[in-house]
Backbone as a ProteinNet text record, in pm:
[ID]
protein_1_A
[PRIMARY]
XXXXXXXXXXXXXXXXXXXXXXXXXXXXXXXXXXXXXXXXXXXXXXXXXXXXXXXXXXXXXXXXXXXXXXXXXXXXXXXXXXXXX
[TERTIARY]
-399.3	-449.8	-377.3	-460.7	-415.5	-359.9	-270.7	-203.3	-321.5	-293.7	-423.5	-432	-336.3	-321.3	-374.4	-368	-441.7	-589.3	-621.8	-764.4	-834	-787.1	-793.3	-809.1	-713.2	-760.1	-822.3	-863.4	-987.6	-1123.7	-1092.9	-1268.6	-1271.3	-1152.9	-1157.2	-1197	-1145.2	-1168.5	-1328.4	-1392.8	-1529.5	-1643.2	-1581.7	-1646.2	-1653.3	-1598.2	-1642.2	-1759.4	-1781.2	-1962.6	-2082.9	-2101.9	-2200.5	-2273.4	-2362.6	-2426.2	-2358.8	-2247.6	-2159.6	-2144.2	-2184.8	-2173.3	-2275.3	-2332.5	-2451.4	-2512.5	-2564.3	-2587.7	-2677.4	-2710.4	-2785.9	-2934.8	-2956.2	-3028.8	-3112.1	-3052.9	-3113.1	-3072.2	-2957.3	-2922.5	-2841.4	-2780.5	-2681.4	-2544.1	-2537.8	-2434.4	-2287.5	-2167.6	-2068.4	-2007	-2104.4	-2101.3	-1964.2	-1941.7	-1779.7	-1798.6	-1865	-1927.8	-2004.8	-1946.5	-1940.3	-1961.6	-2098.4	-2169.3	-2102.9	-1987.6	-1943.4	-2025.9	-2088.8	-2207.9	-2236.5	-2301.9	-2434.1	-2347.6	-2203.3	-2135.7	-2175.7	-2273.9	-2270.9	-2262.5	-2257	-2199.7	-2324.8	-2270.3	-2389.9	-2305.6	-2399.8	-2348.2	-2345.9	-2305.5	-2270	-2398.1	-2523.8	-2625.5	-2687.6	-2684.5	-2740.6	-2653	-2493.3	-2382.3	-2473.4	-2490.8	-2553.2	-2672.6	-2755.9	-2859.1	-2830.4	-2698.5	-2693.1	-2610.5	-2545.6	-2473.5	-2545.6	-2698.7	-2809.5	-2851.8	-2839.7	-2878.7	-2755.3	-2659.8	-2557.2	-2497.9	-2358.5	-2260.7	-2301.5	-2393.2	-2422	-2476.4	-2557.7	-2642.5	-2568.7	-2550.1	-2467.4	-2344.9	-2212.1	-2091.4	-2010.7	-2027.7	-1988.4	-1875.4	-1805.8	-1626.2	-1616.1	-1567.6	-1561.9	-1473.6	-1493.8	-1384	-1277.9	-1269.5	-1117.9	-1072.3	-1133.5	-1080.3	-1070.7	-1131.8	-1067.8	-988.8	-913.8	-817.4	-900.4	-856.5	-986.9	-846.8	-887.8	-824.1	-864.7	-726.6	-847.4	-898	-981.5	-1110.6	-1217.8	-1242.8	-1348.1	-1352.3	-1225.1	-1209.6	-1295.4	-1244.4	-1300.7	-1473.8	-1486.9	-1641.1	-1686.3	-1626	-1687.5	-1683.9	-1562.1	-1549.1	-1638.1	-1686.3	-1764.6	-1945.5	-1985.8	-2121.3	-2084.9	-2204.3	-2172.9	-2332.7	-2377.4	-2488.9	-2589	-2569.7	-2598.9	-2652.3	-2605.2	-2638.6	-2714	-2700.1	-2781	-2934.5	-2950.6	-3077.9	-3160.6
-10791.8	-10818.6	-10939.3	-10987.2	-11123.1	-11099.4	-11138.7	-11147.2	-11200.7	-11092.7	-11125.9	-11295.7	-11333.1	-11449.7	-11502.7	-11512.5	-11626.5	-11584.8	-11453.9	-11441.5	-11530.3	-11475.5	-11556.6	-11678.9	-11769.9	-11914.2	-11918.6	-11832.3	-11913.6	-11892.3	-11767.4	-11782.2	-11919.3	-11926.8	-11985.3	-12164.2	-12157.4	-12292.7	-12294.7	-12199.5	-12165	-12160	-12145.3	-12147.7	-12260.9	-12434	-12513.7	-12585.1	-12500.2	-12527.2	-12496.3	-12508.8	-12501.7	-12388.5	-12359.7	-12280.9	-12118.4	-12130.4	-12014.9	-11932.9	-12009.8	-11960.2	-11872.8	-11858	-11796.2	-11666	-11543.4	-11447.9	-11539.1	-11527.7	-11551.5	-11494.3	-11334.5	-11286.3	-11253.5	-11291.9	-11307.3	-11454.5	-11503.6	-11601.2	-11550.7	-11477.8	-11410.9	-11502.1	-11523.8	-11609.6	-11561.6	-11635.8	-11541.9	-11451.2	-11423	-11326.9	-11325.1	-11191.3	-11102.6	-11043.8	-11041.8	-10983.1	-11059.1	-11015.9	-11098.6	-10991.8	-11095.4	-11006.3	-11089.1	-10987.2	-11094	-11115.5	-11068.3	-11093.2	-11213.3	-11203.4	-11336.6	-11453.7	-11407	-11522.3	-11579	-11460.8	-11553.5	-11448.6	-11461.5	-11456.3	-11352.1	-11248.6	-11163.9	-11116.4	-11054.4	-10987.8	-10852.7	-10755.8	-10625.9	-10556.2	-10616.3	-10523.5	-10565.1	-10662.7	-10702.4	-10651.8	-10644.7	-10610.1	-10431	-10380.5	-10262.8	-10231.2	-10302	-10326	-10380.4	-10467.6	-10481	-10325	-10320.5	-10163.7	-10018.6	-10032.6	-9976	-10027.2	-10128.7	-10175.8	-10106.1	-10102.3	-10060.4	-10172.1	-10116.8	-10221.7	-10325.6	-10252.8	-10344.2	-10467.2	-10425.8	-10548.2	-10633	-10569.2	-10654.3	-10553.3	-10640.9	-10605.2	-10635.3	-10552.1	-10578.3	-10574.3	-10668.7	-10631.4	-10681	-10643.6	-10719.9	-10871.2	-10998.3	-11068.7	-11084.9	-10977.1	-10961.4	-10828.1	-10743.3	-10578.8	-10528.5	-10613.6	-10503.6	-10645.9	-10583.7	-10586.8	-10726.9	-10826.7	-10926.5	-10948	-10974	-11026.7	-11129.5	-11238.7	-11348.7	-11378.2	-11311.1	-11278.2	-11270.7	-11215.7	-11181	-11284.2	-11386.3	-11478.3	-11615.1	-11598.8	-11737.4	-11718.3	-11586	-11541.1	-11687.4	-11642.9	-11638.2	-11793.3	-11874.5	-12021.9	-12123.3	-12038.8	-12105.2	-12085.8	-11978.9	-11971.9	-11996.7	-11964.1	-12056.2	-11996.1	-11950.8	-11978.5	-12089.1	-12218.6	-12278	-12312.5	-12228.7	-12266.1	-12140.6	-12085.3	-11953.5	-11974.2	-12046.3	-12095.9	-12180.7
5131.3	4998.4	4939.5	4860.4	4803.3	4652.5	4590.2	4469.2	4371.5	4273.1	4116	4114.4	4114.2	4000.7	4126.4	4296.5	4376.5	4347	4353.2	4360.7	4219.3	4089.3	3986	3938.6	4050	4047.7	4155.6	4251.7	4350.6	4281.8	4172.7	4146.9	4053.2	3938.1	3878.3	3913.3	4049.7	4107.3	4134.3	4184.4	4193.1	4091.5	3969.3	3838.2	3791.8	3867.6	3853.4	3917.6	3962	4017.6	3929.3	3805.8	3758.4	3818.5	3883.6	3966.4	3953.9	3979.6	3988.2	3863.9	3769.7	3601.3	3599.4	3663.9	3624.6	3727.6	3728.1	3796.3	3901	3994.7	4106.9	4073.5	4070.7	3990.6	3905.2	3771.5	3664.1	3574.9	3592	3536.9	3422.8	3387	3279.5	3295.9	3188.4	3202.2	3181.1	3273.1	3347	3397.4	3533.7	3596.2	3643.3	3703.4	3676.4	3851.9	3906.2	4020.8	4126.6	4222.5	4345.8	4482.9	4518.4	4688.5	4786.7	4851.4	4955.2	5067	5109.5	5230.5	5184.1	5052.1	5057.1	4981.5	4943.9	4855.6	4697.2	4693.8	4532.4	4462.7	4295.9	4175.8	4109.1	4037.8	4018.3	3882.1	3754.6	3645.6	3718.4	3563.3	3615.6	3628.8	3577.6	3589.4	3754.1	3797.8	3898.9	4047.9	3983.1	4084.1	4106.9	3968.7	4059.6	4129.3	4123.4	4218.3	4348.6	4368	4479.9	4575.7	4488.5	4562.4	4573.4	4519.2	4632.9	4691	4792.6	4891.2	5032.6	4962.7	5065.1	5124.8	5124.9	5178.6	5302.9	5395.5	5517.3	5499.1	5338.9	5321.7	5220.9	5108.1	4990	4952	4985.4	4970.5	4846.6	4743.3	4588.2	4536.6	4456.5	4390	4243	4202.2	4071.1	4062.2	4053.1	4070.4	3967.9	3893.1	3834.6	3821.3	3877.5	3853	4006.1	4097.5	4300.2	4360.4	4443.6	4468.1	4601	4660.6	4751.4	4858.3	5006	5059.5	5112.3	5206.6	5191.1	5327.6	5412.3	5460.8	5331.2	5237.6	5141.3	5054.2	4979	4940.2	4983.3	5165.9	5230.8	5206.1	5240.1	5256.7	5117	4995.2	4871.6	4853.7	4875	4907.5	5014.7	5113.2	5201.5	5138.9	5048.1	5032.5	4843.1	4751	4669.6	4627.7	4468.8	4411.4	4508.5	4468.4	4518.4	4669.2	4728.8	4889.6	4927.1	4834.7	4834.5	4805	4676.7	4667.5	4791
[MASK]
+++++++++++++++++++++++++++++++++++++++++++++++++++++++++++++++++++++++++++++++++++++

C-alpha cells in the first residue's frame, strides 16, 4: 500500500487533465471515485453502478477514503477520462 499523501498527489496530479474533473458517466463535476479496470474518474452515484457490474468488470475505490497500491495507481496514470472516450 501506498502512503495517503502519495496517493493524494497522484490523483491530484491527474486532476490536471481537464477530462478527469468530470464523471466519465454523467459528467458531475469532481468525481471522488475511480474504476481501476477502465481508469477513469466516476462520482459516487455512478461509482455505484459500476460496483454492480462486479469487480471483474469495474474495479471501484474511492480516491481519497481506500487505501491504493501502486499497481492500482499505475492502472489509473496510464488510462485517463480521456482515452477512455
Amino acid at each position: 500500500m501506498v502512503e495517503d499523501t502519495v496517493r493524494d498527489q497522484t490523483f491530484a496530479a491527474m486532476r490536471h487533465q481537464n477530462d478527469n474533473n468530470i464523471c466519465i458517466d454523467c459528467e458531475k463535476k469532481n468525481p471522488k471515485w475511480a474504476s481501476i479496470h477502465l481508469g477513469v474518474h466516476l462520482c459516487i452515484d455512478c461509482a455505484g453502478k459500476h460496483r454492480q457490474y462486479g469487480v471483474i468488470h469495474s474495479f471501484v475505490k474511492s480516491t481519497n477514503l481506500d487505501k491504493w497500491n501502486h499497481k492500482q495507481l499505475l492502472f489509473m496514470q496510464k488510462g485517463s477520462n480521456a482515452r477512455a472516450l
